[in-house]
CHARMM-style PDB file with segment names, atoms N, HN, CA, C and O in Angstrom:
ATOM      1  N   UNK     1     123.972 131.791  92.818  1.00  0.00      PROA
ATOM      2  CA  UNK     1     124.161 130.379  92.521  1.00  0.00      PROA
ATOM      3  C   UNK     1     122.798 129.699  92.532  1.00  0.00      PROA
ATOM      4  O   UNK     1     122.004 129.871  93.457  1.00  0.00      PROA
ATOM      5  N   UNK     2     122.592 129.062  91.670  1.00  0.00      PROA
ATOM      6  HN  UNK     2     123.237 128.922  90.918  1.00  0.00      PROA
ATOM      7  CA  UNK     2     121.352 128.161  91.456  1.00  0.00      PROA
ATOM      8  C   UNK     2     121.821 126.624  91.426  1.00  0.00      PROA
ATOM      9  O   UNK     2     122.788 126.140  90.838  1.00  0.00      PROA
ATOM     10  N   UNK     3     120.625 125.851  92.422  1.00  0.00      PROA
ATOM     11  HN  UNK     3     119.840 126.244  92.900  1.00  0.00      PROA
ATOM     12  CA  UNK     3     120.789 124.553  92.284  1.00  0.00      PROA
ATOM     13  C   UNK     3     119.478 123.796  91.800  1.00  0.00      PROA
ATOM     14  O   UNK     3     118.312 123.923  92.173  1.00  0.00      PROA
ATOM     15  N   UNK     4     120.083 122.923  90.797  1.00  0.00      PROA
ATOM     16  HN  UNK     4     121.031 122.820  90.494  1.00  0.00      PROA
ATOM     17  CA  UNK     4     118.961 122.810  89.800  1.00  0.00      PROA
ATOM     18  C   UNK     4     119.032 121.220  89.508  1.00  0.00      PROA
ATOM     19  O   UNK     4     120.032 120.958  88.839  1.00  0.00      PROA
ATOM     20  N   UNK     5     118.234 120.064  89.829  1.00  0.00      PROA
ATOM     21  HN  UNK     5     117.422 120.276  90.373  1.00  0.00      PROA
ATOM     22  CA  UNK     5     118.336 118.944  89.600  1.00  0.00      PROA
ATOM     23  C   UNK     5     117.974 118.657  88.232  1.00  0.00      PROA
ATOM     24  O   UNK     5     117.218 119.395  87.600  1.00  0.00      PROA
ATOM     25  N   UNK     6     118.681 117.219  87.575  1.00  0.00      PROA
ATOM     26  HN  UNK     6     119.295 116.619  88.089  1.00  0.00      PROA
ATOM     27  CA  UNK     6     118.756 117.162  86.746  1.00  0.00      PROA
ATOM     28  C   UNK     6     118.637 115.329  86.825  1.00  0.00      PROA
ATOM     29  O   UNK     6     118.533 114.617  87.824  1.00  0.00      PROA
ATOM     30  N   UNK     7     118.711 114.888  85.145  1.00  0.00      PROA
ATOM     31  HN  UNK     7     118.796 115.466  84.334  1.00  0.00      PROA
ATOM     32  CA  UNK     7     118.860 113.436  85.190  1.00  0.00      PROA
ATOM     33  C   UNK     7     120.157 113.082  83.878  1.00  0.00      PROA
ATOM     34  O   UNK     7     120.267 113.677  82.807  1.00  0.00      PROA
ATOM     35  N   UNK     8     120.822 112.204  84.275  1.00  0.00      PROA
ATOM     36  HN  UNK     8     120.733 111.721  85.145  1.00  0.00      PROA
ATOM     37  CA  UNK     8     122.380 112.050  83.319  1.00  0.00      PROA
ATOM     38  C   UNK     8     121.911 111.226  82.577  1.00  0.00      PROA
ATOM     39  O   UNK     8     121.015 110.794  83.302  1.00  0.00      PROA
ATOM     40  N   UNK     9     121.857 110.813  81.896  1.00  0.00      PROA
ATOM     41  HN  UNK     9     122.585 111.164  81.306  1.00  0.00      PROA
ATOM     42  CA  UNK     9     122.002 109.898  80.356  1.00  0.00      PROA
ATOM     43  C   UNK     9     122.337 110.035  79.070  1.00  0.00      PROA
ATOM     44  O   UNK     9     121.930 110.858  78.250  1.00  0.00      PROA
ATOM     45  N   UNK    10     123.289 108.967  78.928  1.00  0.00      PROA
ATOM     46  HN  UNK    10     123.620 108.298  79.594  1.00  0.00      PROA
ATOM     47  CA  UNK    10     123.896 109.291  77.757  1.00  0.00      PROA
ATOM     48  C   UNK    10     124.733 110.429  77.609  1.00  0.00      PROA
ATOM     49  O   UNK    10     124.376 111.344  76.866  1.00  0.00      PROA
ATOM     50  N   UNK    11     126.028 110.487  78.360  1.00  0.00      PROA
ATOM     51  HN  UNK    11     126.318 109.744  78.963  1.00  0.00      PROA
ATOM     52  CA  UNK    11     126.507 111.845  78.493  1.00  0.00      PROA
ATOM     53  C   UNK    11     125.842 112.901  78.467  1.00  0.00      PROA
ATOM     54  O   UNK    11     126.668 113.719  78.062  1.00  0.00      PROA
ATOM     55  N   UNK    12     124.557 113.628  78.688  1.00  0.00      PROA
ATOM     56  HN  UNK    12     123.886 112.963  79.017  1.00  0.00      PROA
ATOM     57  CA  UNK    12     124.497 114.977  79.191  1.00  0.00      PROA
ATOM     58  C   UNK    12     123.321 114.453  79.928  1.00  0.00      PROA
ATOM     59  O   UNK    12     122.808 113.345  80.083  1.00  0.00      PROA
ATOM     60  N   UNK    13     123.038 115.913  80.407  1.00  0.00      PROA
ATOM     61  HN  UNK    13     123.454 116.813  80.282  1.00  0.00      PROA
ATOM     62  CA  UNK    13     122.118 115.923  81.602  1.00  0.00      PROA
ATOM     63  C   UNK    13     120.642 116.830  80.979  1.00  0.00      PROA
ATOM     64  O   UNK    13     120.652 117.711  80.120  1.00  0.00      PROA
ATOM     65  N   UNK    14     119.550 116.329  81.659  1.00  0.00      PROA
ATOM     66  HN  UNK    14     119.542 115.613  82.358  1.00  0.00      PROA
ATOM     67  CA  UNK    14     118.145 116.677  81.445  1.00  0.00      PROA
ATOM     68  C   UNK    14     118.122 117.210  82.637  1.00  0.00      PROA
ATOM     69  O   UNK    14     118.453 116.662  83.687  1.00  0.00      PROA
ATOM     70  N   UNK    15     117.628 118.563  82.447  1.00  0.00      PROA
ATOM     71  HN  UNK    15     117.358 119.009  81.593  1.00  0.00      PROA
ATOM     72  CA  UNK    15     117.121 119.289  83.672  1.00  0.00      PROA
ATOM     73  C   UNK    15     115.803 119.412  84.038  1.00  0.00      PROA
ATOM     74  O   UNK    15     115.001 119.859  83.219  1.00  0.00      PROA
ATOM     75  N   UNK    16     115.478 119.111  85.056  1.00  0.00      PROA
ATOM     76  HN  UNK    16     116.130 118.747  85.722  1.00  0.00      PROA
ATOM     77  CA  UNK    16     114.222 118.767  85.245  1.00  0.00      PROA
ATOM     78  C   UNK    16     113.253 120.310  85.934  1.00  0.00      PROA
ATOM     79  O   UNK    16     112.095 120.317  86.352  1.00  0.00      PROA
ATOM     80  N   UNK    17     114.176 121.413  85.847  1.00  0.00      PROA
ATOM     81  HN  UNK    17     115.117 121.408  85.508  1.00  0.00      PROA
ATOM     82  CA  UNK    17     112.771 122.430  85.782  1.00  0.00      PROA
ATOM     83  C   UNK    17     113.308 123.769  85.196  1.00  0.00      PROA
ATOM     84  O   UNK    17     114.152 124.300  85.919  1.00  0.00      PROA
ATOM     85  N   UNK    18     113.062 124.310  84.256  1.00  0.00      PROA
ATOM     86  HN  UNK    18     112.377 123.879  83.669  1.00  0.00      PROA
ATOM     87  CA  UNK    18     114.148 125.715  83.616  1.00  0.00      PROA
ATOM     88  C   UNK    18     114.596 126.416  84.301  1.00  0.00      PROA
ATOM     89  O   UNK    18     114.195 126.580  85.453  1.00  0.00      PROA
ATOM     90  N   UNK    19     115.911 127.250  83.587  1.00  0.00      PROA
ATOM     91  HN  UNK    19     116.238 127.117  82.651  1.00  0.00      PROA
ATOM     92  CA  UNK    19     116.390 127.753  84.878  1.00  0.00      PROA
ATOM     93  C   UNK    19     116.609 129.219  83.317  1.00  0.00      PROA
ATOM     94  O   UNK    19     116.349 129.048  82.127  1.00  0.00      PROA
ATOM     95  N   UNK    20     117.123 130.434  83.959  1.00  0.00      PROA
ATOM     96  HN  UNK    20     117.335 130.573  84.926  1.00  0.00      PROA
ATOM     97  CA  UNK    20     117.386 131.514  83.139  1.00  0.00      PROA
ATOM     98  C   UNK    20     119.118 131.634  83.566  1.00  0.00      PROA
ATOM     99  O   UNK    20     119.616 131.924  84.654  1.00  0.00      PROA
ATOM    100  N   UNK    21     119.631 131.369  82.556  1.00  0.00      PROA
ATOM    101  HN  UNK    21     119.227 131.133  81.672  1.00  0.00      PROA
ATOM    102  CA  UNK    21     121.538 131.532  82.759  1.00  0.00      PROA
ATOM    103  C   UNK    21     121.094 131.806  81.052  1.00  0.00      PROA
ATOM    104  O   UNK    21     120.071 131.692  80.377  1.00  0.00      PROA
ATOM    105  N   UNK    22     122.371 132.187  80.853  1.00  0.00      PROA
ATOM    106  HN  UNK    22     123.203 132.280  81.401  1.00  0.00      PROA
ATOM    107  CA  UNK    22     123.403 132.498  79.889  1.00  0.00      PROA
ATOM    108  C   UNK    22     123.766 131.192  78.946  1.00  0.00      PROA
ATOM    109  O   UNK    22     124.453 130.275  79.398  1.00  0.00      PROA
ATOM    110  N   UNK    23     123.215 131.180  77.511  1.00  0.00      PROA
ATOM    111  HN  UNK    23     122.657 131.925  77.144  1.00  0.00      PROA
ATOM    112  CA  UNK    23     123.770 129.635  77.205  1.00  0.00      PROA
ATOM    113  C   UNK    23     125.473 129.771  76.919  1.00  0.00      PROA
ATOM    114  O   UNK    23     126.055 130.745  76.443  1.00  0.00      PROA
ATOM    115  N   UNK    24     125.961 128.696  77.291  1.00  0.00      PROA
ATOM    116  HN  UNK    24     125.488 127.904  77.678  1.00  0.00      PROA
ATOM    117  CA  UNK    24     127.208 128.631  77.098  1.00  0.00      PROA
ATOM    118  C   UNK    24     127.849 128.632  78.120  1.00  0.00      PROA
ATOM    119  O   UNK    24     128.999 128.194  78.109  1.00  0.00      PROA
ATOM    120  N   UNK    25     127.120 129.256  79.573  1.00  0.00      PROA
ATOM    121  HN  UNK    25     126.185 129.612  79.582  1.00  0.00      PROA
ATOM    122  CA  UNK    25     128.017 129.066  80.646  1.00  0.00      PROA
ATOM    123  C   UNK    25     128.487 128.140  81.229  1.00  0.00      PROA
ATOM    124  O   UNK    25     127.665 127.224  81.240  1.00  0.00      PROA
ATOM    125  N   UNK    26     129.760 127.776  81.934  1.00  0.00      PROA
ATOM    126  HN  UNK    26     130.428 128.519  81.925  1.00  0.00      PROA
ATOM    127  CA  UNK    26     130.332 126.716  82.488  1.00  0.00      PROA
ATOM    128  C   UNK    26     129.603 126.288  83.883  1.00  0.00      PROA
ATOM    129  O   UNK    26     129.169 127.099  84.700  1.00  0.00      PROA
ATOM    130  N   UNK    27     129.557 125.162  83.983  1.00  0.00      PROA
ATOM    131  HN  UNK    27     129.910 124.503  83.319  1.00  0.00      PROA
ATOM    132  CA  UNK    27     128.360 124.564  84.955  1.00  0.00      PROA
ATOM    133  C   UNK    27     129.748 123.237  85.636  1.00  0.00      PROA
ATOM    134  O   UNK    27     130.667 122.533  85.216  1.00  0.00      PROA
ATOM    135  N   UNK    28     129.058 123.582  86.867  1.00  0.00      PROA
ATOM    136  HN  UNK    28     128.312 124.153  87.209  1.00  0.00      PROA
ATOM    137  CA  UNK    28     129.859 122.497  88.068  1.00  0.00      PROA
ATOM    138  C   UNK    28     128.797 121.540  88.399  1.00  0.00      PROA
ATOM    139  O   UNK    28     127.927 121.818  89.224  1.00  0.00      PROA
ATOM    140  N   UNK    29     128.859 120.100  87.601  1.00  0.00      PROA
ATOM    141  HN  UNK    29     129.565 119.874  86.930  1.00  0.00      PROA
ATOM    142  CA  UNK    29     127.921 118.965  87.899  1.00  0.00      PROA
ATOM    143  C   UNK    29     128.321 117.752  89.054  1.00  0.00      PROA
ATOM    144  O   UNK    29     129.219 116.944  88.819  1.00  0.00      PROA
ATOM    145  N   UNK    30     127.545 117.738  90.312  1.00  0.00      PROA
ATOM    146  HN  UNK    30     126.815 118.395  90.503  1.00  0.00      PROA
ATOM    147  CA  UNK    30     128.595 116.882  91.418  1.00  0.00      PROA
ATOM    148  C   UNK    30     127.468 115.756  91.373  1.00  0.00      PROA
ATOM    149  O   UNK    30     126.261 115.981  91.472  1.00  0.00      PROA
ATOM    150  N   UNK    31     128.255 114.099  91.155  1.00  0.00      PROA
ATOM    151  HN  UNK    31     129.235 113.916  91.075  1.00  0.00      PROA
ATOM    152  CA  UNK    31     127.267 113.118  91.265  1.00  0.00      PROA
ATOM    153  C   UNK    31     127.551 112.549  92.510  1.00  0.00      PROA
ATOM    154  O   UNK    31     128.642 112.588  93.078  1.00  0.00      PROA
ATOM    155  N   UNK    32     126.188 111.842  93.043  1.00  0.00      PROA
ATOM    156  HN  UNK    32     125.302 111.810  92.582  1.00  0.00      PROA
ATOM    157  CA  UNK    32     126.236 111.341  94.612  1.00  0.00      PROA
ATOM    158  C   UNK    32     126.692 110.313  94.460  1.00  0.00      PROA
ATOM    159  O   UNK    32     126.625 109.936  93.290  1.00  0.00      PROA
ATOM    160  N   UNK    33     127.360 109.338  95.436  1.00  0.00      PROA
ATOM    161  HN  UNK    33     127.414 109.643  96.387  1.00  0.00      PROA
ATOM    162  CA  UNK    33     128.004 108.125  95.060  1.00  0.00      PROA
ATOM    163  C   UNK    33     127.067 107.137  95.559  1.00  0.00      PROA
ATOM    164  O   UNK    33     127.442 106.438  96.501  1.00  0.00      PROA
ATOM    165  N   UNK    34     125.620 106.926  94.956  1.00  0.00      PROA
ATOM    166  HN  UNK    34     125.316 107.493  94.191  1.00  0.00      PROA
ATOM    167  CA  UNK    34     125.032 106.026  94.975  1.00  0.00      PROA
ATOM    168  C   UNK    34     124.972 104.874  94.972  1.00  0.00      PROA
ATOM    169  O   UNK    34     124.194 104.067  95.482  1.00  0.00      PROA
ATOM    170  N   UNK    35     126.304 104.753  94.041  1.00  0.00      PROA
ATOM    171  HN  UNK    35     126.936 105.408  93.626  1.00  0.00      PROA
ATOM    172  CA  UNK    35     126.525 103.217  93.412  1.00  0.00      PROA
ATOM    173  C   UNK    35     126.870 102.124  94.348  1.00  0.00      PROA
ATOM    174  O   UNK    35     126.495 100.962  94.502  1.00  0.00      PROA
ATOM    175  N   UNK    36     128.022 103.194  95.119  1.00  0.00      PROA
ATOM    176  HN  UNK    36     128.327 104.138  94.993  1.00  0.00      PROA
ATOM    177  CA  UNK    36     128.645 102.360  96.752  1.00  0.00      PROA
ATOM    178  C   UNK    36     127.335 101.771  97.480  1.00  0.00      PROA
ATOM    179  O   UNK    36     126.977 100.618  97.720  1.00  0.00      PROA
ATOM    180  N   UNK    37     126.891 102.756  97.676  1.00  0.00      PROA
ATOM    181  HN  UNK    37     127.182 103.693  97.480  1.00  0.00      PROA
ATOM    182  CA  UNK    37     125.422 102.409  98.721  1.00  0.00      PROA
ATOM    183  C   UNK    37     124.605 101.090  98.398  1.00  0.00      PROA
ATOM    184  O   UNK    37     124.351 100.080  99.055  1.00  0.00      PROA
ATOM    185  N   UNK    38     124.229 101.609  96.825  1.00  0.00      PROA
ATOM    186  HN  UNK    38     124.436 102.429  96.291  1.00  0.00      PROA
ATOM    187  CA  UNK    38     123.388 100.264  96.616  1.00  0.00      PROA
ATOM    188  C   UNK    38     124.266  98.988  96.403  1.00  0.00      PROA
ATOM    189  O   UNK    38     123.605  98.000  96.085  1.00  0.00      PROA
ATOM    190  N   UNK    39     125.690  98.788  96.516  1.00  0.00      PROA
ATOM    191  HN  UNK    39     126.228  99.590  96.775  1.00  0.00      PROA
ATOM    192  CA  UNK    39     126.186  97.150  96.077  1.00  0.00      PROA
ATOM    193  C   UNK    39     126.621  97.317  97.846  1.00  0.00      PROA
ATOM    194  O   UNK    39     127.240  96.410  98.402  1.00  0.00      PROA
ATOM    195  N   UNK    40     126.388  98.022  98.263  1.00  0.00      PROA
ATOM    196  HN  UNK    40     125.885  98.759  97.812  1.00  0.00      PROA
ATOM    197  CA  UNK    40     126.910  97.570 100.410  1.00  0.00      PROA
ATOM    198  C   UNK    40     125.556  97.073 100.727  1.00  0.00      PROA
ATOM    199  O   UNK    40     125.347  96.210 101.580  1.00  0.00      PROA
ATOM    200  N   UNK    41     124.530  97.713  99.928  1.00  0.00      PROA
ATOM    201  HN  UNK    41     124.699  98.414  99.235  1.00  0.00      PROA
ATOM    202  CA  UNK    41     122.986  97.460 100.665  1.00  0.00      PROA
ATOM    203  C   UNK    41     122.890  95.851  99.903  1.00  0.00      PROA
ATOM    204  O   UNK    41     122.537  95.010 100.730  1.00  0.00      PROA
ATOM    205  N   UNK    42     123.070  95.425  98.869  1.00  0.00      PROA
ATOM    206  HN  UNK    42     123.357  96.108  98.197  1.00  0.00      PROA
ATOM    207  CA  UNK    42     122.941  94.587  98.149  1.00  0.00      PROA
ATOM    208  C   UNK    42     123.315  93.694  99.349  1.00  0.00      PROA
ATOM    209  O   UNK    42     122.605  93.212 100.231  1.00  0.00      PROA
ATOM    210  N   UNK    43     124.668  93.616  99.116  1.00  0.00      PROA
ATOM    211  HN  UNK    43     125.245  94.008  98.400  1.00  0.00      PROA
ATOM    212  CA  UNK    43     125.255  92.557 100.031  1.00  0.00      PROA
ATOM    213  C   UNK    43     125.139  92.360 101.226  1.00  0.00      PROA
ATOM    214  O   UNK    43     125.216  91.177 101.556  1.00  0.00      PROA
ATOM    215  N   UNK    44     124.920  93.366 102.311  1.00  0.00      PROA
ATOM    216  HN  UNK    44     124.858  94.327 102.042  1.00  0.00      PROA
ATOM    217  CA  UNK    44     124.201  93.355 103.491  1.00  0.00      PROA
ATOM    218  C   UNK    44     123.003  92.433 103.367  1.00  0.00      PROA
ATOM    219  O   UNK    44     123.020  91.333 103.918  1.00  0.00      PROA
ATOM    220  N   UNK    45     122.027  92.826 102.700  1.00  0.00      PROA
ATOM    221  HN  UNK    45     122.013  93.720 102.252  1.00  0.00      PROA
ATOM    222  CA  UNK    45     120.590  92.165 102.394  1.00  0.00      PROA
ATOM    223  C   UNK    45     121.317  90.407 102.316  1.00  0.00      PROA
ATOM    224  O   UNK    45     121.185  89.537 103.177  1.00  0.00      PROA
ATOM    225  N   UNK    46     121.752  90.349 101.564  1.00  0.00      PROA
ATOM    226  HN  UNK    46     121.859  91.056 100.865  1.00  0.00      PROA
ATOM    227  CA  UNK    46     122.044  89.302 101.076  1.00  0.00      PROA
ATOM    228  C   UNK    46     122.776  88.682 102.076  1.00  0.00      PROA
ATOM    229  O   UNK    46     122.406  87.508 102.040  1.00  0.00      PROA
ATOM    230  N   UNK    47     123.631  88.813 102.975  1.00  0.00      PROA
ATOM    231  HN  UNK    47     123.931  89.766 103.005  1.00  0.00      PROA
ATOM    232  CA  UNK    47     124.399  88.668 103.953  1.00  0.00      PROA
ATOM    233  C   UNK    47     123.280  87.799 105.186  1.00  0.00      PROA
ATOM    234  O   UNK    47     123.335  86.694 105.725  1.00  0.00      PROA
ATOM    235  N   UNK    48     122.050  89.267 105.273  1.00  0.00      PROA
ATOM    236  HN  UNK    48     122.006  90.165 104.835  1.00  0.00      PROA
ATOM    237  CA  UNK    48     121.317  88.850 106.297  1.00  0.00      PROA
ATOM    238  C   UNK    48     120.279  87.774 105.754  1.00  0.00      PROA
ATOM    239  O   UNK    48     119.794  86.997 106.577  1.00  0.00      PROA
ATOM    240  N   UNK    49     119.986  87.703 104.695  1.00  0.00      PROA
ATOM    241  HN  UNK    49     120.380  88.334 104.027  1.00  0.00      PROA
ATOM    242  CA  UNK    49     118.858  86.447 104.345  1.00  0.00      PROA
ATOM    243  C   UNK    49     119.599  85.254 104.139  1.00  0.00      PROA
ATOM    244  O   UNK    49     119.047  84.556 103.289  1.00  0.00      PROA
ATOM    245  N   UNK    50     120.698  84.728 104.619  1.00  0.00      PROA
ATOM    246  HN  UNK    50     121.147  85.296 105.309  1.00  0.00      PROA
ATOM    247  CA  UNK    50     121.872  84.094 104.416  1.00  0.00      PROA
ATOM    248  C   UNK    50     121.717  83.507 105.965  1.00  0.00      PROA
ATOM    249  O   UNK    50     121.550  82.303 106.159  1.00  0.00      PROA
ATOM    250  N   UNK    51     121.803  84.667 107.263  1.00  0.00      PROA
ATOM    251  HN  UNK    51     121.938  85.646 107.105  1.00  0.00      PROA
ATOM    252  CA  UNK    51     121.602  84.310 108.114  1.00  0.00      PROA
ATOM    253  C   UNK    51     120.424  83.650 108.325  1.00  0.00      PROA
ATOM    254  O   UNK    51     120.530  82.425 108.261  1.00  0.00      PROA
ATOM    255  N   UNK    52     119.124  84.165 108.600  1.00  0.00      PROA
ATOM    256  HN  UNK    52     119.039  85.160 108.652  1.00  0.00      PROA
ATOM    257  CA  UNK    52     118.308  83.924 108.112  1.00  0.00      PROA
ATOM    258  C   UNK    52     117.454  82.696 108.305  1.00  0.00      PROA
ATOM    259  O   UNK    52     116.698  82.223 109.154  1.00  0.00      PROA
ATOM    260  N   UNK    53     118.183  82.255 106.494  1.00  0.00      PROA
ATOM    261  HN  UNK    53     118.797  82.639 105.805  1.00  0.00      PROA
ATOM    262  CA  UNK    53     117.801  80.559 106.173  1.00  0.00      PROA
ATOM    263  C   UNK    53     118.540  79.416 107.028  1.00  0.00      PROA
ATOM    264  O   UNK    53     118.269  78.228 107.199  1.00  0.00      PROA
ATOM    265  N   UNK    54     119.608  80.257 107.511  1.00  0.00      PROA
ATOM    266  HN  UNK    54     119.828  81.222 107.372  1.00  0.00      PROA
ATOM    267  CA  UNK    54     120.506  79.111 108.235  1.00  0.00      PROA
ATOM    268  C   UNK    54     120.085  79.261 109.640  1.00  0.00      PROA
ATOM    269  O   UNK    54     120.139  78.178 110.223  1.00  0.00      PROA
ATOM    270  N   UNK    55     119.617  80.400 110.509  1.00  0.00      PROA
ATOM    271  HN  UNK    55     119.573  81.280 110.036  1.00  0.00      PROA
ATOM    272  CA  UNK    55     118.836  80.178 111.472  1.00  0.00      PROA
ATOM    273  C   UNK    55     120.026  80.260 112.767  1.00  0.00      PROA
ATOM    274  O   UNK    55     121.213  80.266 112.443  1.00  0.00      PROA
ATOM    275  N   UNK    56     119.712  80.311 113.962  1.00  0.00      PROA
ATOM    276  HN  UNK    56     118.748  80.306 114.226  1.00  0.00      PROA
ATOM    277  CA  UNK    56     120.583  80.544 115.078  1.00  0.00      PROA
ATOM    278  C   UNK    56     120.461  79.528 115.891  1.00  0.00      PROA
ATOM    279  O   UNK    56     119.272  79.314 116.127  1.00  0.00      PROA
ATOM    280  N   UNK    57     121.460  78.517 116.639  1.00  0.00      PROA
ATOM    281  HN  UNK    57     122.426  78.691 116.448  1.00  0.00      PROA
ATOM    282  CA  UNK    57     121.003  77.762 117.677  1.00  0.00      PROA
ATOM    283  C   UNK    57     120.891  77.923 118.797  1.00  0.00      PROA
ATOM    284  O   UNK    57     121.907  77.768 119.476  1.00  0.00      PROA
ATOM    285  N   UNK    58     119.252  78.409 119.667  1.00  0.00      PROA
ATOM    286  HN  UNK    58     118.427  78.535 119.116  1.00  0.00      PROA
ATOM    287  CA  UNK    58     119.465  78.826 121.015  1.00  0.00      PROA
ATOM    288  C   UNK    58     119.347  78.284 121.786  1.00  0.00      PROA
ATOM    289  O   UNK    58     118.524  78.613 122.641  1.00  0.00      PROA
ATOM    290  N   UNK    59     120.528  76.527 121.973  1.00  0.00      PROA
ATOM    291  HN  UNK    59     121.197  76.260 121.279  1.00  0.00      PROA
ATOM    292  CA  UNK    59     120.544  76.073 123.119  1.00  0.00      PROA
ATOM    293  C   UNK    59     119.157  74.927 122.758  1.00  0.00      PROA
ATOM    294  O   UNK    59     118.887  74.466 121.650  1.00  0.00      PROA
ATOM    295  N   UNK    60     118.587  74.724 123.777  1.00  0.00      PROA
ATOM    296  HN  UNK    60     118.807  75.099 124.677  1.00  0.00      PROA
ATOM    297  CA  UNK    60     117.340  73.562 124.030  1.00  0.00      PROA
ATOM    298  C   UNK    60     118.045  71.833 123.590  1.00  0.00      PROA
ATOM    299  O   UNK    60     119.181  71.690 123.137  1.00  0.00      PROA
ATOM    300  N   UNK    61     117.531  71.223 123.729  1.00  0.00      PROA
ATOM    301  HN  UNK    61     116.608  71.340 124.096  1.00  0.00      PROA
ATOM    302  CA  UNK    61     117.906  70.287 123.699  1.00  0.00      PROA
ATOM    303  C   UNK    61     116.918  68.782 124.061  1.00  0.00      PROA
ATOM    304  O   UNK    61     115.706  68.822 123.846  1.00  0.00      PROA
ATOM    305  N   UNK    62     117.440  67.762 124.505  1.00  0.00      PROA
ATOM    306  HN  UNK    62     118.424  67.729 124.679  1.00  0.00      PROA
ATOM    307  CA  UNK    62     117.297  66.453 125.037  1.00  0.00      PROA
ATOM    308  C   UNK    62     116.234  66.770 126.567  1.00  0.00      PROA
ATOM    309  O   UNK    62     115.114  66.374 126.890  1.00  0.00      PROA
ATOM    310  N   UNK    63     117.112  67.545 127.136  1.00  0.00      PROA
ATOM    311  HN  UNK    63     118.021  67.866 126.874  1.00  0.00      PROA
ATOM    312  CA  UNK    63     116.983  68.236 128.521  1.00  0.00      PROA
ATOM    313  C   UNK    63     115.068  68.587 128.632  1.00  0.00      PROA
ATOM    314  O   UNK    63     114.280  68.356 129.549  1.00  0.00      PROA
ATOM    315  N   UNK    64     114.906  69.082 127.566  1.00  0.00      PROA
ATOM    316  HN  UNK    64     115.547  69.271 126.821  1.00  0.00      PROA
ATOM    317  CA  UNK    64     113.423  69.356 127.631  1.00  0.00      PROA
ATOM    318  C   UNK    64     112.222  68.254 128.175  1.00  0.00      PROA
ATOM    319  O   UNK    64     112.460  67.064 128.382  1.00  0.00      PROA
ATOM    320  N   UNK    65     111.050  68.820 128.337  1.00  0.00      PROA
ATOM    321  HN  UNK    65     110.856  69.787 128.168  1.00  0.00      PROA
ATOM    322  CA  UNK    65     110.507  67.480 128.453  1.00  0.00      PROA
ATOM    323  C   UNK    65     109.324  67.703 127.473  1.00  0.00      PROA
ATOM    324  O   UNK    65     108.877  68.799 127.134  1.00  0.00      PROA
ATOM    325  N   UNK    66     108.844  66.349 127.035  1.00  0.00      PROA
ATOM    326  HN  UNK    66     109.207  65.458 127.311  1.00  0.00      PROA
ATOM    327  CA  UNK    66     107.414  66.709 126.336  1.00  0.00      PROA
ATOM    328  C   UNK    66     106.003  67.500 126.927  1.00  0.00      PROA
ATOM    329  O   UNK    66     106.010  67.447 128.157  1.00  0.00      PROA
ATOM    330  N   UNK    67     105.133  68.018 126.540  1.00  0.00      PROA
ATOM    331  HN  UNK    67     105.127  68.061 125.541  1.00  0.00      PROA
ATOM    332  CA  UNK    67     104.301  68.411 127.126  1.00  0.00      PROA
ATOM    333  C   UNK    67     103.367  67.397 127.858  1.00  0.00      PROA
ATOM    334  O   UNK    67     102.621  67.804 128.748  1.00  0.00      PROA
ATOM    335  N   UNK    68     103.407  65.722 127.398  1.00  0.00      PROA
ATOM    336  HN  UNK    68     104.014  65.391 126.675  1.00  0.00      PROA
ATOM    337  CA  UNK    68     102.551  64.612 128.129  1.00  0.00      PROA
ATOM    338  C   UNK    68     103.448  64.808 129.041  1.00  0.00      PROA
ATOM    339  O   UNK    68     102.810  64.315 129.972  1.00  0.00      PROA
ATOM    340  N   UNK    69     104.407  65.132 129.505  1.00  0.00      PROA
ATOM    341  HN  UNK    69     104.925  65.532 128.749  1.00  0.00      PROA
ATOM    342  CA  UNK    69     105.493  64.526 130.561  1.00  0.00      PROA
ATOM    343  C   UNK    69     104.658  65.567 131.535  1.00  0.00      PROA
ATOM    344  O   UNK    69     103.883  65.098 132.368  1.00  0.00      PROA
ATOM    345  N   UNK    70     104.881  67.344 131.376  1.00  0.00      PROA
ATOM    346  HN  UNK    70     105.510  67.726 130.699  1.00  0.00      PROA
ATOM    347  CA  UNK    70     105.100  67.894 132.101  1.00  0.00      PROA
ATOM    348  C   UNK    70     103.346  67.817 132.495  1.00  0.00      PROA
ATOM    349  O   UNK    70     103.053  67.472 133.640  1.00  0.00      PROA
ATOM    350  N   UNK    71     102.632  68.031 131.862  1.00  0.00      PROA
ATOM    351  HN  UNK    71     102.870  68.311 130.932  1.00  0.00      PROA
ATOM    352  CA  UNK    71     101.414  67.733 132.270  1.00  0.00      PROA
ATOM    353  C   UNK    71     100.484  66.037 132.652  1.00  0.00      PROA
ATOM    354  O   UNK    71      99.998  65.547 131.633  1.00  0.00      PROA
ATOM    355  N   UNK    72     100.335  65.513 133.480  1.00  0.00      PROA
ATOM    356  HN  UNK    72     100.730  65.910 134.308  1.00  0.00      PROA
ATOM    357  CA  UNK    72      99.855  64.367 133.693  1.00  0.00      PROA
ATOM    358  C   UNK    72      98.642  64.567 133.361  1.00  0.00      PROA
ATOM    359  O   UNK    72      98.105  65.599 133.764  1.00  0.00      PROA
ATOM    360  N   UNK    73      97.991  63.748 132.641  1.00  0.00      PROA
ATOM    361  HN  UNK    73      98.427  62.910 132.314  1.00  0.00      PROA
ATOM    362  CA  UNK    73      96.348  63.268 132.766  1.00  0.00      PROA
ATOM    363  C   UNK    73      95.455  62.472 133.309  1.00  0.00      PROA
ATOM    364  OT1 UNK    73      94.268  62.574 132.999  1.00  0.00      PROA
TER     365      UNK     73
END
């Protein structure tokens, strides 16, 4: 068994380094499911620069004091 990468377009495939078979033989082509990955990564990304711009509130407030306050001159 030989495994031999290749590139798909346009219904068939370009093989990207020769191989010695038999022309005509039947070939088992398995594609990775890339596609999932990149529209979950998409939206993740997008999800988190979402967070992001909108920012987290950690608390602080009124309660604080200015820095003239806490330091006298």
């Amino acid at each position: 068994m030989n495994v031999v990468k290749g590139i798909y377009k346009g219904n068939s495939i370009k093989l990207l380094e020769p191989i010695t078979a038999k022309q005509g033989i039947e070939v088992e082509v398995i594609f990775p499911n890339t596609v999932d990955k990149e529209v979950s990564f998409v939206n993740a990304m997008s999800q988190e620069i979402d967070r992001m711009n909108k920012g987290f509130s950690l608390g602080g407030g009124h309660y604080y004091q200015k820095r003239e306050e806490l330091h006298e001159r």
